[in-house]
N, C-alpha and C positions, 0 to 999 in steps of 0.2 A: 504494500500500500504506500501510500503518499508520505505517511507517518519516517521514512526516511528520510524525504526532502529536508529537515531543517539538518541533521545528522551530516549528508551530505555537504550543507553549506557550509556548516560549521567547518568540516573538515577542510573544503577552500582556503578556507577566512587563517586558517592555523597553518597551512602548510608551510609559508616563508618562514615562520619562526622556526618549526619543526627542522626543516630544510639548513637553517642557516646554524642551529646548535647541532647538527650531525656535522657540518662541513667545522667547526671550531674543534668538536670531538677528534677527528680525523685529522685536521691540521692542515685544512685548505684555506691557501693564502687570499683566495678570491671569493670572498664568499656573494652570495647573490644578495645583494642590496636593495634591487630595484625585483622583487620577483615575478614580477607583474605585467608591469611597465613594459612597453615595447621601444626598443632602440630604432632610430630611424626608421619608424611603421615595419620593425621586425619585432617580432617574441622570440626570445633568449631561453622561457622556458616553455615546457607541455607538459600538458597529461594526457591521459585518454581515461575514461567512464567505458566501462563496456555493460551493456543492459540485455537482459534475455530476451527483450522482444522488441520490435519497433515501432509499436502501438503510439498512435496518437490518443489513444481513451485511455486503456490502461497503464495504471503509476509506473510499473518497469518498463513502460517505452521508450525506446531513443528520442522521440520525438516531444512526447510527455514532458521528463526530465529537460530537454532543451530549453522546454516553454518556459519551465520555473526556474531555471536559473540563468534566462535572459537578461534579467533584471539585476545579475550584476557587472556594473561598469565595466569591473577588472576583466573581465572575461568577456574573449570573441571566441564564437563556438562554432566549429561546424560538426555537420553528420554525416553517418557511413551507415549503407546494409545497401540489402539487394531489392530490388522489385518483388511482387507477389508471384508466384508460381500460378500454373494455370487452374487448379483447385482448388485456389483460396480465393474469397471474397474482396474485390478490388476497390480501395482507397484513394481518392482521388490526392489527397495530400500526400498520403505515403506514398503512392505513387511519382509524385514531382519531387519530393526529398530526393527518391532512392534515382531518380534521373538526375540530382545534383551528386552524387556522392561521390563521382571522381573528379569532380571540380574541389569540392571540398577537402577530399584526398590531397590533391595536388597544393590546394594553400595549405596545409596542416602545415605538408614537407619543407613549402617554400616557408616557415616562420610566419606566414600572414595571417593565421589564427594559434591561439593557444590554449584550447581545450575542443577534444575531440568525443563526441559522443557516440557510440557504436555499438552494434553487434558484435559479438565474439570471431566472426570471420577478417575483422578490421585489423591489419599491421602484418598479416602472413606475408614474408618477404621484402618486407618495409622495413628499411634501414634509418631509423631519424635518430641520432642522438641523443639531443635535449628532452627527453620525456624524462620530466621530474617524479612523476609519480602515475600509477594507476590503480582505478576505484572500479570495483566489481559489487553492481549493486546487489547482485546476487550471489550467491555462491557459484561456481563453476561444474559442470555435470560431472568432470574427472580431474582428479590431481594434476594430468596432464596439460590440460586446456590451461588451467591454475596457472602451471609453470610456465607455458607457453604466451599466455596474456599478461604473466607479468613481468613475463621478461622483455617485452617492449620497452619498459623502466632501466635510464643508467645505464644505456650502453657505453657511455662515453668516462665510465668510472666512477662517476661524480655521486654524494650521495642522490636516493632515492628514498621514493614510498608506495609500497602497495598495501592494499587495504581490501578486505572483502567485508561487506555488511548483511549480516548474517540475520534470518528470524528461519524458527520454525515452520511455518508458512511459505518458506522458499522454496522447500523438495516438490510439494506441491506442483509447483511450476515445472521442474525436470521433469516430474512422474506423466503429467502432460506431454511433455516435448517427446518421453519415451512410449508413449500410447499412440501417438499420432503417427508415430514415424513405422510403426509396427502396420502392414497392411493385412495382416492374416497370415496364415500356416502356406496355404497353397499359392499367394501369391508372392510370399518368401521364397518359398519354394523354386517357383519361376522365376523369379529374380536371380538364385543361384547356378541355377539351371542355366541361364541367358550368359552368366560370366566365366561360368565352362564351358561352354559352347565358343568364348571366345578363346580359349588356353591353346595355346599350340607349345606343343616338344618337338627341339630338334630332335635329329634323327639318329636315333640308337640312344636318345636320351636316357634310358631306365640302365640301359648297358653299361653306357660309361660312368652314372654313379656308384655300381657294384665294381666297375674297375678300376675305378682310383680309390674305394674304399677298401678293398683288395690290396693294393700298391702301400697306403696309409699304415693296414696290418701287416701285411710281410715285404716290408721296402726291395730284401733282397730278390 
């Protein structure tokens, strides 16, 4: 629910502090003064938010989240996710978001904005440095994703912050995302089916793993 939102601000409102007593800790001579503030209409730093859904109605949407924390000065935000699939019901706003998202992409990168709000698919093979921190409103479906979202954070050595904001009420959400993606027994089935039917073996493939496993055991 929404009951985040003030949670998340707060956590904004702290991070320069936060930021600049880890960089004293560590004994960086440059600490960030201006955290905020953009140099010559550039931002020095980032985050990214990543949200489980992109809902303009529902609290954990990218779009939701963006709405509420438009409102603050320090922060120019843009968004990330994909369009609707052909079996979901179609948004005319989400829709025009997710046809900005590689515009929005590209200023993240280029410093012209400094806070990114996204889906979990946002930063795969995206190299940006300065992300100071990142904020997972939700929990993450696996340890993995975890590791993977938050290590878009402090590439560049510097300190960082990641942070997941946890309720009860969050699995919820996953047990969802894992119901929906689940199409039935027989059309799994055919799913698997479809991606054996793609598999090709070279030739005498079965043969020559019994003979270099062979060679492995008896080298002589």
């Amino acid at each position: 629910g929404n009951f985040k939102y003030p949670i998340v601000n707060n956590i904004l409102e702290q991070l320069p502090n936060k930021i600049q007593k880890l960089e004293k800790i560590y004994g960086y001579l440059n600490p960030n003064l201006h955290f905020y503030k953009p140099v010559n209409g550039l931002y020095l730093n980032a985050g990214v938010i990543f949200c489980p859904t992109k809902s303009n109605k529902l609290a954990n949407g990218v779009i939701t989240l963006a709405d509420y924390l438009s409102k603050n000065a320090f922060l120019k935000i843009g968004t990330c996710f994909g369009g609707g699939s052909e079996d979901t019901i179609k948004d005319s706003r989400i829709e025009n978001q997710a046809e900005l998202s590689f515009t929005n992409q590209e200023n993240f990168i280029k410093n012209k904005t400094n806070l990114m709000i996204a889906t979990k698919a946002f930063g795969m093979g995206i190299d940006k440095p300065n992300i100071r921190y990142s904020i997972h409103y939700s929990f993450p479906n696996s340890v993995e994703s975890f590791y993977q979202e938050a290590g878009r954070a402090g590439r560049d050595t510097f300190p960082s912050l990641c942070t997941i904001l946890y309720h009860p009420a969050d699995i919820y959400t996953n047990y969802d995302f894992y119901k929906n993606a689940f199409k039935g027994i027989e059309r799994e089935k055919q799913i698997l089916n479809e991606l054996l039917d793609e598999v090709r073996y070279e030739d005498n493939f079965h043969l020559n793993i019994l003979s270099r496993q062979v060679q492995d055991k008896y080298p002589q």
